[in-house]
N, C-alpha and C positions, 0 to 999 in steps of 0.2 A: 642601406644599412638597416637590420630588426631596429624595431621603436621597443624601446626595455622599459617595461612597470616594475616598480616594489609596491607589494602588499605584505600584507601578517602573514594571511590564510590563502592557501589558493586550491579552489577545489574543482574538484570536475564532477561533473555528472548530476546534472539537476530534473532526477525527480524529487518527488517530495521529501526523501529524507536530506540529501545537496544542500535544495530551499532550505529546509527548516535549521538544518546547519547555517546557513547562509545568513538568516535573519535574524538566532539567538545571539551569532558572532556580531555581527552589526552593533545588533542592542546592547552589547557590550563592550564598543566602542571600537572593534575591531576594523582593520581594512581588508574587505575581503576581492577578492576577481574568481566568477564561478561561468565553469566554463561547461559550453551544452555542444556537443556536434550536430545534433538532429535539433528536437522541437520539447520546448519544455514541459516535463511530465509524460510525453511522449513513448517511455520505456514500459516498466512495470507498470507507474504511477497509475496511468488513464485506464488499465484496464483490473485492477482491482474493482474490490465491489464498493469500496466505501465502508467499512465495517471495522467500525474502531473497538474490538475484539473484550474484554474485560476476562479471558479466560475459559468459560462457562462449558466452549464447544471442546477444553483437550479435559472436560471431567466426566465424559460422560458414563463412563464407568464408576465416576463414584470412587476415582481415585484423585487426589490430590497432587499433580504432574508437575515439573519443572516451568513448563511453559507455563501453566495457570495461575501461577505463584509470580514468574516475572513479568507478566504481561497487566494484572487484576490494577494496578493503579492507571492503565493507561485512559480506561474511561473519563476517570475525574480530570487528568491534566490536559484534555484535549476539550472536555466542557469547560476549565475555565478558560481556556484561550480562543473558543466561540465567544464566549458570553463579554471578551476583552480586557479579564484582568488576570490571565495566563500569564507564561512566558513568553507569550507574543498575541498580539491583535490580533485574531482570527475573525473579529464581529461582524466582517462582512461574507464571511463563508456561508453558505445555503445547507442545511441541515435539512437531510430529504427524511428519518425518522428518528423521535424520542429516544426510539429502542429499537432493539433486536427481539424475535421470538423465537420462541424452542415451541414447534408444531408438532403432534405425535398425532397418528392416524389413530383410530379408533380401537384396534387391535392391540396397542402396543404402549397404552397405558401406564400396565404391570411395569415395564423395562424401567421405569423414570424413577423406580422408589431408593435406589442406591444412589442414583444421582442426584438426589434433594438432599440425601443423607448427607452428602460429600460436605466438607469445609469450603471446598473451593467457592459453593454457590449458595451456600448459607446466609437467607439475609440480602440475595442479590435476585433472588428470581418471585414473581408474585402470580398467580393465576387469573386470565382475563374470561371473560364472558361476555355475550351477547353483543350490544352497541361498544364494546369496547375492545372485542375484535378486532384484526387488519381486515378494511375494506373485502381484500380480493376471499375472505372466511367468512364473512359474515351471508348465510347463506342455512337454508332450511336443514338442507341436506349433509351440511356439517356434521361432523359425529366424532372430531376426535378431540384432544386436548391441547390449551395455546399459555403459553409461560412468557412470559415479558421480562426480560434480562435488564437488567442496569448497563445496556453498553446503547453507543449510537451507532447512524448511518452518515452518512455526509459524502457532498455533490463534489465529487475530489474536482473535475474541472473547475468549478470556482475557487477549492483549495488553491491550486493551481496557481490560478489567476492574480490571489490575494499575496501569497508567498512570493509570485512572480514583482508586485508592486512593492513587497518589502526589502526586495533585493535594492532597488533602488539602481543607482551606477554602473554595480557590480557584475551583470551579464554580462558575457559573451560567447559569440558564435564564434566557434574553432573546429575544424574539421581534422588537422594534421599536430598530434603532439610525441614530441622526443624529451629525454632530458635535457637539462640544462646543468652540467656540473664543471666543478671549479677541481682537478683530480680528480679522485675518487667520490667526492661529496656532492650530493644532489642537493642542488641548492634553487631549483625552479622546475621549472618547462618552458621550451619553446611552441608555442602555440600560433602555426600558419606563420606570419613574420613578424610575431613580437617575442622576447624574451620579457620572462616574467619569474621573477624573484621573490621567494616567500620565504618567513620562516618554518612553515610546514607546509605540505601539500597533503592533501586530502582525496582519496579516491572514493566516490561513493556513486560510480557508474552503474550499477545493477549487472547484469550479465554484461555490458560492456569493461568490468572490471579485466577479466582475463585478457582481453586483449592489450588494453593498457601497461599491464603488468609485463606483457610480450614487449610490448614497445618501450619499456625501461629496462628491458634486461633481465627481469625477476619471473618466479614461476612459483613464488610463493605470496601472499595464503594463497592455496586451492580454491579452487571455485566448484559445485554442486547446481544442476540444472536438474529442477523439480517440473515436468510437463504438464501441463492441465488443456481440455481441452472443452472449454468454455459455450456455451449455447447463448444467443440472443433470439427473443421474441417481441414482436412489436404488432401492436392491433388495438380497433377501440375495445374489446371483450376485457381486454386486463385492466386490472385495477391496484392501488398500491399493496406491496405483498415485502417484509422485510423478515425472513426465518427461515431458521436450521427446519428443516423437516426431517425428524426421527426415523431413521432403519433400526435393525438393532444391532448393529456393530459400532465401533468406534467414531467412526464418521460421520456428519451426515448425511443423510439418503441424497439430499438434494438439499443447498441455501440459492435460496430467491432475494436479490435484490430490484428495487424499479426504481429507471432512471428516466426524468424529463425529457423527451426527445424534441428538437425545434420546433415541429410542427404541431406540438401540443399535446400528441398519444406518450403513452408510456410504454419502456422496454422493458422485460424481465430480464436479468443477465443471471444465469444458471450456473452454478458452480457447485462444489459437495462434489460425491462419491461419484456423481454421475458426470465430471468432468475428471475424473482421476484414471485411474488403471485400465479400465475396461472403455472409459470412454476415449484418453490420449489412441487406441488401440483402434478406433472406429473410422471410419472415412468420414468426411460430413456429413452426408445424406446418411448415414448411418445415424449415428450421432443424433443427427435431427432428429430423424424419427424415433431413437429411444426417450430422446427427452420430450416429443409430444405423447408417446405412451406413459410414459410419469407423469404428465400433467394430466393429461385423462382421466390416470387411473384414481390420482390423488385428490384431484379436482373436477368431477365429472360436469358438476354445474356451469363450469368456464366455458363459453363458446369458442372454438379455437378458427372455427371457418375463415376468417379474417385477416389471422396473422399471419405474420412473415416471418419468417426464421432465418435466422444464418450462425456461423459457428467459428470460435478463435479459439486458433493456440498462443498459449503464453507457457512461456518459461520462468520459473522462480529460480532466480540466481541467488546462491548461499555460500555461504563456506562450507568447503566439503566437509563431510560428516562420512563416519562408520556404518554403513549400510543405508544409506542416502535417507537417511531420519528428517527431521524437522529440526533446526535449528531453538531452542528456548528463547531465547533473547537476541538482543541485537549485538552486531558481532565489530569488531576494531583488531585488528591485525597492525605491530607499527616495528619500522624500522630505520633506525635514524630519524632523518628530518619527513618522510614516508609515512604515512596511515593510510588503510586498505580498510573499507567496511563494508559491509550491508545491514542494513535494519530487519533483513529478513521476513515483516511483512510491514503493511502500511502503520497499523499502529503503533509500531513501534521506531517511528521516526525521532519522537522527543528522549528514547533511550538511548539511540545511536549519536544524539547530539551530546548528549549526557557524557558519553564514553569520551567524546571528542575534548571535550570541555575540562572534564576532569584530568588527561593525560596534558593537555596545556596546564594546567594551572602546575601539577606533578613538576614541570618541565619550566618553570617561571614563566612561559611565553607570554606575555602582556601585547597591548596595543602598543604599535610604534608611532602612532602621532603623525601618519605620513598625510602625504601632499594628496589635493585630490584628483583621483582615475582622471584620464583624457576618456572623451568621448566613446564609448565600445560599439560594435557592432551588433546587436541584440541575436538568441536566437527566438522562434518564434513559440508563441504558446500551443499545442498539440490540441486537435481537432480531438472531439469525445469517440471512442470504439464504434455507439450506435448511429451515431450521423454520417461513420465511414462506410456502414456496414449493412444500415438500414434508413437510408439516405429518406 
């Protein structure tokens, strides 16, 4: 016979937007059961860059966007909840830099004067120089210009890890879920051989969303899959590098983030224009080698002899959109006792809680004061992209 929990909340899908769900509901006295198939952070989570966004990158035109408007507070609420008097204790998470940079090659200067102009970045960007450069610029042969943004970087694996200790009881490892309904009303899931009874369920799978939705019956919200096709490099010649590097289009040319590898070296993880259209399109060894031509050409002083490269696809799971745009905000789809979401990118996980939070309160849902969880089966914490990939 299934073993049957009640909880308040029952959610699935734990990258870091699930967790952060997971740990605001706690804190507020909730009972929650959050349920992972694979390895926690595992999905999207781990292979993000770390880049708690403040906007700056959808102004570059010097227009004042949707996105840059919902996103510009997520800097400050994600430093107080490093620093531990957030919405939740984050003080033991690893903050890999202060800030983000906006780098512009020497040639392309002129481009940036409408983009200072903008409201979006007014007040939010300052010009560095010399010893206050990133590391991997600080070099003779530099020539172009470097902008320091009011947003950060952070080492989501420790994210991870910390989110993962605030769950508390709450994991589990479930592979196989159907509904659980009383008639026509969902009123759980059955999770491998437990039923599990909540007053809401919560889906915040990432691209596992859709399938989920199959396995309840449903085929709404839509789901939207955004391709990127991601480069890593690893060697002792790199050194720390956190920036949007300027083309002059919309996008940029190339963002560089550097992640701790176990053995001490640091990874670049490459993302920007040069993991998007023309790069989803390349083979790897393609791929590779366009992005050591971009380093090259951008960075001639970096020695590359050394390093090793290798290359990920990641898929951005969204709610579909009209011509496969960019989601602004983080997104909440509900129906009945049912929520469907994505936060659509990493920093906006404390929005997508937001959403969640506020349609309970909307809905009376309070804390039921239940008994406490039996024992669960944990799942495990997901191994970092570059120590799978650049062992």
């Amino acid at each position: 016979m299934p073993s049957v929990i009640s909880t308040d909340i029952l959610i699935v899908g734990a990258g870091v937007a699930g967790l952060w769900l997971n740990a605001r509901l706690r804190r507020l006295g909730y009972s929650t059961v959050l349920v992972e198939s694979a390895s926690l952070g595992g999905g999207q989570s781990l292979k993000s860059q770390g880049i708690i966004h403040g906007g700056a990158k959808y102004a570059l035109h010097g227009a004042l966007t949707g996105a840059s408007e919902a996103i510009a507070d997520m800097p400050r609420r994600w430093r107080e909840a490093l620093a531990g008097n957030g919405e939740l204790d984050l003080s033991g998470v690893r903050l890999l830099s202060e800030a983000h940079y906006l780098w512009s090659p020497g040639t392309l200067a002129g481009n940036l004067t409408s983009f200072f102009a903008s409201k979006a970045v007014r007040g939010r960007v300052d010009q560095v120089k010399g010893q206050d450069l990133p590391p991997a610029l600080q070099d003779r042969a530099f020539k172009g210009k470097v902008y320091r943004l009011a947003e950060l970087v952070i080492d989501v694996p420790s994210l991870v890890e910390r989110l993962a200790e605030l769950a508390g009881d709450s994991l589990l490892a479930g592979q196989r879920i159907q509904p659980l309904k009383e008639g026509e009303t969902l009123v759980g899931l059955r999770v491998d051989d437990r039923e599990i009874r909540a007053q809401r369920i919560v889906l915040s799978a990432g691209a596992g969303n859709a399938e989920l939705l199959e396995a309840l019956g449903l085929n709404q919200p839509a789901m939207q899959r955004r391709p990127l096709h991601m480069v890593l490099a690893k060697g002792p010649s790199l050194k720390p590098l956190y920036a949007h590097c300027l083309g002059g289009g919309p996008k940029p040319r190339v963002t560089v983030t550097t992640h701790p590898a176990a053995d001490g070296q640091w990874v670049w993880y490459l993302g920007g224009d040069l993991a998007e259209a023309e790069g989803v399109a390349r083979e790897p060894e393609a791929q590779i080698a366009a992005a050591r031509k971009e380093i090259s050409n951008l960075l001639p002083w970096i020695d590359l002899s050394q390093v090793r490269w290798a290359t990920l696809r990641v898929d951005r799971a969204e709610p579909a959109q009209s011509g496969l745009v960019r989601p602004d905000n983080a997104f909440l789809a509900e129906q009945q006792s049912l929520m469907v979401g994505w936060p659509t990118k990493l920093a906006l996980a404390p929005d997508f809680a937001d959403r969640v939070l506020g349609a309970l309160e909307r809905d009376g849902i309070k804390p039921g004061n239940l008994p406490a969880l039996p024992e669960l089966p944990k799942p495990p914490l997901a191994q970092p992209v570059w120590e799978q990939l650049l062992p």
